[in-house]
C-alpha positions in Angstrom: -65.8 28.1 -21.5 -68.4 31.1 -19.9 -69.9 31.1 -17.0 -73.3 32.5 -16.5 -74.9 34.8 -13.9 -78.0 36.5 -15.3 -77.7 37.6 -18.3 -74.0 38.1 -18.0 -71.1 35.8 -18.8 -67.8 35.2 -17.0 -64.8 34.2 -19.4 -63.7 31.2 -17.7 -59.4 32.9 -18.3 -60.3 35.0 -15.7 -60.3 32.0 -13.2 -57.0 30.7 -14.7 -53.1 31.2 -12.6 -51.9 29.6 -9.7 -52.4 31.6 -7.0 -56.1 32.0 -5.5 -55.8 35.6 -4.8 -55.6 36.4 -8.5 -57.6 34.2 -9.4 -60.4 35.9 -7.0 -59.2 39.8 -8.2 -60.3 39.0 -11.7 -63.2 37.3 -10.9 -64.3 40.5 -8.4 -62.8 43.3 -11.0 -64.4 41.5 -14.0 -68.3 41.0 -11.6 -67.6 44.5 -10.2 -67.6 46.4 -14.1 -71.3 45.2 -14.4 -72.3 48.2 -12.3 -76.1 47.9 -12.7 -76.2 44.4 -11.0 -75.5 46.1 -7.8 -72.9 44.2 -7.3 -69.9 45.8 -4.9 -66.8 44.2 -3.6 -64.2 45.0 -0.5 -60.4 43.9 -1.4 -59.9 40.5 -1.7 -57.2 39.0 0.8 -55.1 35.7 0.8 -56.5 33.6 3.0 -56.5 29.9 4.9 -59.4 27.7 4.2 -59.3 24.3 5.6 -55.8 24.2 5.5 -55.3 25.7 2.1 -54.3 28.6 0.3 -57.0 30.7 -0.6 -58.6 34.4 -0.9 -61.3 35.9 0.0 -63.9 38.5 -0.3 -66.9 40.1 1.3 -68.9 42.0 -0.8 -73.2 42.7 -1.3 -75.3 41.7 -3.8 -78.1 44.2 -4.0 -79.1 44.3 -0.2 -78.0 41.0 0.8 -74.5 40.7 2.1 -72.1 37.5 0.4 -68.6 36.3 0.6 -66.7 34.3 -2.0 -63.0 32.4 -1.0 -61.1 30.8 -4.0 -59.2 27.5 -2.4 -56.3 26.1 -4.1 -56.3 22.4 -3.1 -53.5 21.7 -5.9 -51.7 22.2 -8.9 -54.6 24.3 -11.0 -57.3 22.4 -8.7 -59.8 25.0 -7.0 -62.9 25.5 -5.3 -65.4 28.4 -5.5 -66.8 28.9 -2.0 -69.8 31.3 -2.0 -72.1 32.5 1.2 -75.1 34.5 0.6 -77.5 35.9 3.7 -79.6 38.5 4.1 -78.3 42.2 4.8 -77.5 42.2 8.8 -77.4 37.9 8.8 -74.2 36.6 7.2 -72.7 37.1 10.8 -75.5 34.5 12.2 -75.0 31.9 9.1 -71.5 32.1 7.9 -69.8 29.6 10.9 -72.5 27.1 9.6 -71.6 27.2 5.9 -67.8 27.5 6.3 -68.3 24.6 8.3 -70.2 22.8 5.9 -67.4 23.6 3.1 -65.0 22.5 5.2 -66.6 19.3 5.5 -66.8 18.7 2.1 -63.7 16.4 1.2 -62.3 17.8 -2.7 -61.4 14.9 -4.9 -59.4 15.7 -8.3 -61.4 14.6 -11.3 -59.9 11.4 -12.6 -59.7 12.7 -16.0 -57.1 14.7 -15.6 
Protein backbone atom coordinates (compact mmCIF):
# COMPACT_ATOMS: atom_id res chain seq x y z
CA UNK A 1 0.00 0.00 0.00
CA UNK A 2 1.33 3.95 -1.13
CA UNK A 3 -0.05 6.77 -0.40
CA UNK A 4 -0.05 9.67 -2.67
CA UNK A 5 0.76 13.37 -2.37
CA UNK A 6 1.48 14.94 -5.74
CA UNK A 7 3.47 13.17 -7.62
CA UNK A 8 5.14 11.48 -4.62
CA UNK A 9 4.25 8.24 -2.78
CA UNK A 10 4.44 7.38 0.86
CA UNK A 11 5.21 3.63 1.59
CA UNK A 12 2.44 2.82 3.78
CA UNK A 13 5.64 0.73 6.43
CA UNK A 14 6.41 3.97 7.39
CA UNK A 15 3.01 4.41 9.26
CA UNK A 16 3.46 0.92 10.78
CA UNK A 17 4.71 0.45 15.06
CA UNK A 18 2.90 1.02 17.99
CA UNK A 19 3.69 4.08 19.30
CA UNK A 20 2.40 7.43 17.45
CA UNK A 21 5.49 9.30 17.80
CA UNK A 22 7.36 6.90 15.50
CA UNK A 23 4.95 6.50 13.54
CA UNK A 24 4.82 10.51 12.91
CA UNK A 25 9.05 10.71 12.68
CA UNK A 26 8.89 8.48 9.62
CA UNK A 27 6.10 9.96 8.11
CA UNK A 28 7.93 13.69 8.70
CA UNK A 29 11.67 12.30 7.83
CA UNK A 30 10.39 10.34 4.88
CA UNK A 31 7.92 13.94 3.57
CA UNK A 32 10.84 16.14 4.71
CA UNK A 33 13.62 14.24 1.96
CA UNK A 34 11.40 15.52 -0.86
CA UNK A 35 13.16 18.98 -0.50
CA UNK A 36 11.70 20.66 -3.63
CA UNK A 37 7.99 20.33 -2.22
CA UNK A 38 8.88 22.99 0.27
CA UNK A 39 7.93 21.03 2.70
CA UNK A 40 9.74 21.68 6.36
CA UNK A 41 8.97 20.15 9.67
CA UNK A 42 9.81 21.20 13.62
CA UNK A 43 10.38 17.90 15.96
CA UNK A 44 7.60 15.92 16.38
CA UNK A 45 6.50 15.51 20.20
CA UNK A 46 4.29 12.79 22.05
CA UNK A 47 1.29 14.27 22.67
CA UNK A 48 -2.57 13.99 24.23
CA UNK A 49 -5.38 14.13 21.73
CA UNK A 50 -8.70 13.56 23.02
CA UNK A 51 -7.60 11.47 25.63
CA UNK A 52 -5.09 9.54 23.62
CA UNK A 53 -1.66 8.96 22.94
CA UNK A 54 -0.44 10.77 20.14
CA UNK A 55 2.36 13.07 18.46
CA UNK A 56 2.50 15.89 16.84
CA UNK A 57 4.04 18.25 14.51
CA UNK A 58 3.96 21.80 13.18
CA UNK A 59 5.55 22.38 10.14
CA UNK A 60 4.82 24.72 6.57
CA UNK A 61 3.94 23.70 3.43
CA UNK A 62 5.17 26.29 0.97
CA UNK A 63 3.89 29.47 2.74
CA UNK A 64 1.08 28.13 4.46
CA UNK A 65 1.60 26.93 7.96
CA UNK A 66 0.07 22.94 8.90
CA UNK A 67 0.12 20.59 11.72
CA UNK A 68 -0.26 16.89 11.67
CA UNK A 69 -0.97 14.62 15.21
CA UNK A 70 -0.89 10.78 14.80
CA UNK A 71 -3.53 9.31 17.55
CA UNK A 72 -3.40 5.92 18.76
CA UNK A 73 -7.00 4.95 19.73
CA UNK A 74 -5.82 1.19 20.01
CA UNK A 75 -3.89 -1.80 19.35
CA UNK A 76 -2.43 -0.69 15.58
CA UNK A 77 -5.70 1.66 15.23
CA UNK A 78 -4.78 5.34 14.29
CA UNK A 79 -5.84 8.57 13.10
CA UNK A 80 -4.11 11.06 10.80
CA UNK A 81 -5.14 14.55 12.00
CA UNK A 82 -4.05 17.30 9.60
CA UNK A 83 -4.64 21.36 9.92
CA UNK A 84 -3.70 23.54 7.05
CA UNK A 85 -4.11 27.66 7.24
CA UNK A 86 -2.68 30.25 5.63
CA UNK A 87 0.86 31.66 6.82
CA UNK A 88 0.02 33.97 10.08
CA UNK A 89 -3.72 32.01 10.45
CA UNK A 90 -3.39 28.53 11.91
CA UNK A 91 -3.43 30.38 15.34
CA UNK A 92 -7.11 31.79 14.44
CA UNK A 93 -8.37 28.24 13.01
CA UNK A 94 -6.65 25.50 14.75
CA UNK A 95 -9.16 25.58 18.21
CA UNK A 96 -11.94 25.10 15.55
CA UNK A 97 -10.55 22.01 13.84
CA UNK A 98 -9.07 20.29 16.91
CA UNK A 99 -12.38 20.72 18.05
CA UNK A 100 -13.95 19.30 15.20
CA UNK A 101 -11.48 16.08 15.43
CA UNK A 102 -12.22 15.75 18.61
CA UNK A 103 -15.73 15.44 17.97
CA UNK A 104 -15.39 12.93 15.63
CA UNK A 105 -16.06 9.54 17.47
CA UNK A 106 -13.26 6.63 15.91
CA UNK A 107 -14.92 3.32 15.30
CA UNK A 108 -12.59 0.18 14.53
CA UNK A 109 -13.40 -1.33 11.14
CA UNK A 110 -15.41 -4.46 11.67
CA UNK A 111 -13.27 -6.35 9.47
CA UNK A 112 -10.59 -6.68 11.50
Amino acid sequence: VSFAMGNRTIDSRLLQGSDPLVILNNLVNSASSWANEGLRFGEPESATFADHTAARVNGWLGHNEVFIVVVKHGLDQFSLVVGYAPSGELDKVEPKLLAIAESTIYQTPSNL
